[in-house]
C-alpha positions as CSV (number, residue, x, y, z in Angstrom):
1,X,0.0,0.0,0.0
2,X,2.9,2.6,0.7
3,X,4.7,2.4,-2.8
4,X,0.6,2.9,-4.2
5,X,0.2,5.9,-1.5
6,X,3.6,7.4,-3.2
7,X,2.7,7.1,-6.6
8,X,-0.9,8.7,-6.2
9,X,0.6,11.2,-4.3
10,X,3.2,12.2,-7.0
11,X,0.5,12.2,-9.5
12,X,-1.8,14.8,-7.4
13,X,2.3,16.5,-7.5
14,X,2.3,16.4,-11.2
15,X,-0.8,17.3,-11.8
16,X,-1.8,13.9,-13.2
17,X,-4.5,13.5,-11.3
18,X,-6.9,15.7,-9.2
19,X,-7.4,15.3,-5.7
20,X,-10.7,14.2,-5.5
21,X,-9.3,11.5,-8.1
22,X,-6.7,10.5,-5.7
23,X,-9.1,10.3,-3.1
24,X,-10.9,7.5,-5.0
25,X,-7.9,5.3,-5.9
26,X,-7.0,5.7,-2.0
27,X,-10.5,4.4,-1.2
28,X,-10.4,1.5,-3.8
29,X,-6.9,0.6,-2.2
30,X,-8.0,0.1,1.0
31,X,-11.4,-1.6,-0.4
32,X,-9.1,-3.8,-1.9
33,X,-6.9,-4.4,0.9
34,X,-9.4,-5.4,3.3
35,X,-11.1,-7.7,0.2
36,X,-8.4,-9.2,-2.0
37,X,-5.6,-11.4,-1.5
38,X,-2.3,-9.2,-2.6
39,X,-2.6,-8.7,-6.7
40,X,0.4,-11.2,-7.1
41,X,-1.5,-13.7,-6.2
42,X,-4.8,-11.9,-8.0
43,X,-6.5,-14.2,-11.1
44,X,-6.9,-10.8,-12.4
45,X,-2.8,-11.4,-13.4
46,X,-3.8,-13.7,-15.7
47,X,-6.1,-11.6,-18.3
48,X,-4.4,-10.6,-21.4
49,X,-4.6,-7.2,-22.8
50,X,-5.4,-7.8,-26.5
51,X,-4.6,-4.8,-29.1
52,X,-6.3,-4.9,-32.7
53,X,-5.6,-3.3,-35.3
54,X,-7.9,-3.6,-38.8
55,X,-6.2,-1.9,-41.7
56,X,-8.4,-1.0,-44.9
57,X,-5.2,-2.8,-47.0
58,X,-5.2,-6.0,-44.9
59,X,-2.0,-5.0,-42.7
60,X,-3.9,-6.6,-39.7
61,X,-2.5,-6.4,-36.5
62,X,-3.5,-9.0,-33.8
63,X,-1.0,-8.8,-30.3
64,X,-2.3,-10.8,-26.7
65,X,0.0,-9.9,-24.0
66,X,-0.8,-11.0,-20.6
67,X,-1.2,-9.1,-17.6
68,X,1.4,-10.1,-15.8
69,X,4.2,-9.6,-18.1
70,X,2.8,-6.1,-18.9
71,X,3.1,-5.1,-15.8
72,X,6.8,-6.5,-15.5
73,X,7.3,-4.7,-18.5
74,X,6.3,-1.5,-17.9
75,X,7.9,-1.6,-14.2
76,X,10.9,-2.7,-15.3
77,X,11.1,-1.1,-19.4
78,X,10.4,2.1,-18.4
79,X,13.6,2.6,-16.1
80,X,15.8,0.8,-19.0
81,X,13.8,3.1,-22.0
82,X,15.2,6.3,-20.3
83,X,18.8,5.2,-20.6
84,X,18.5,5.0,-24.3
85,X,18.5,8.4,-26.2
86,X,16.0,6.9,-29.0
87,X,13.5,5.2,-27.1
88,X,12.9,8.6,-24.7
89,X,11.3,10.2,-28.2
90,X,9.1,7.6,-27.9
91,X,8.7,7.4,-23.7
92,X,8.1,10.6,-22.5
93,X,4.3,11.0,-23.3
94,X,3.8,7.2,-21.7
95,X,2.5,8.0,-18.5
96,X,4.1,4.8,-16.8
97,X,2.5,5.0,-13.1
98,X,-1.1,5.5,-14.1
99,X,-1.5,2.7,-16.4
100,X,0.6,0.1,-13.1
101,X,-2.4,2.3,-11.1
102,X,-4.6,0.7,-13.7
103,X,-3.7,-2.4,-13.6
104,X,-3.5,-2.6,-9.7
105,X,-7.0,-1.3,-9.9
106,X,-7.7,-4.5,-12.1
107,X,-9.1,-2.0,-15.4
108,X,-11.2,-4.6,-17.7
109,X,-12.7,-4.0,-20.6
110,X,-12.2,-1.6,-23.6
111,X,-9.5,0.8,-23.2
112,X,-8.8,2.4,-26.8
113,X,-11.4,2.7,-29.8
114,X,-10.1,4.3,-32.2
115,X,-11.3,4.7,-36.0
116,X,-8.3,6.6,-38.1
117,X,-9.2,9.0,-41.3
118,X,-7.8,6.2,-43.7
119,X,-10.1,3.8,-42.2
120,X,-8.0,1.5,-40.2
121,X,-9.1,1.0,-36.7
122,X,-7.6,0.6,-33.4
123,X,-8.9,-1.3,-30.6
124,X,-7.1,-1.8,-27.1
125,X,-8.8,-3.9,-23.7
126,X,-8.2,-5.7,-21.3
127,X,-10.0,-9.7,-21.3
C-alpha cells in the first residue's frame, strides 16, 4: 500500500490527477486491501490485454499480452527506456504510473477505440 500511496501522491504533484481523483484510488486501495488477497496472487494477473488493429489494405494487426508480463514490462522497461537516447522520443508522453495504477486497480474491458481518417481502426482492452 505505501509504494501505491507514493505514486498517487506524486501524481496529485504532477498534476496527473486531481485530488478528488486520488481520493478515489485511496479508497479503492484500502477496499481492496481489506477484500483481495495481494494482486500477485490476484487471477486478475492472468487476463491478457489484447490490441487490434484492422487496416483497410489488410495489414492486420492481432498482439495478446498477458497481464502479468505487462506489468513486469512497464515496471521494469520504463527505467531501462530512459537510458537510451531513441527510445525517450518515444517514452516521454507514456505515462508509466497511471496505467501500473490501472492495472493494480484491475481495469477490464475496452481501453482504446479508435477509427483513423484512412479507415484503419484501433482497438485496445483488457480480457
Amino acid at each position: 500500500m505505501n509504494e501505491e500511496m507514493k505514486r498517487i501522491l506524486t501524481m496529485v504533484e504532477n498534476g496527473k490527477l486531481t485530488s478528488d481523483q486520488a481520493a478515489a484510488l485511496i479508497d479503492s486501495f484500502e477496499e481492496k486491501i481489506e477484500k483481495k488477497p495481494l494482486l500477485e496472487d490476484s487471477p486478475y494477473l492472468n487476463r491478457i490485454l489484447k490490441v487490434r488493429v484492422h487496416s483497410e489494405t489488410n495489414d492486420n494487426i492481432n498482439v495478446n499480452v498477458p497481464i502479468r508480463l505487462v506489468k513486469v514490462l512497464l515496471q521494469t522497461g520504463i527505467g531501462i527506456a530512459s537510458k537510451i537516447p531513441q527510445a525517450q522520443t518515444y517514452t516521454e508522453n507514456i505515462d508509466v504510473e497511471l496505467l501500473i495504477a490501472a492495472i493494480d486497480s484491475e481495469l477490464v474491458g475496452e481501453i482504446v477505440n479508435a477509427k483513423l481518417a484512412n479507415g484503419d481502426s484501433i482497438k485496445v482492452y483488457v480480457e
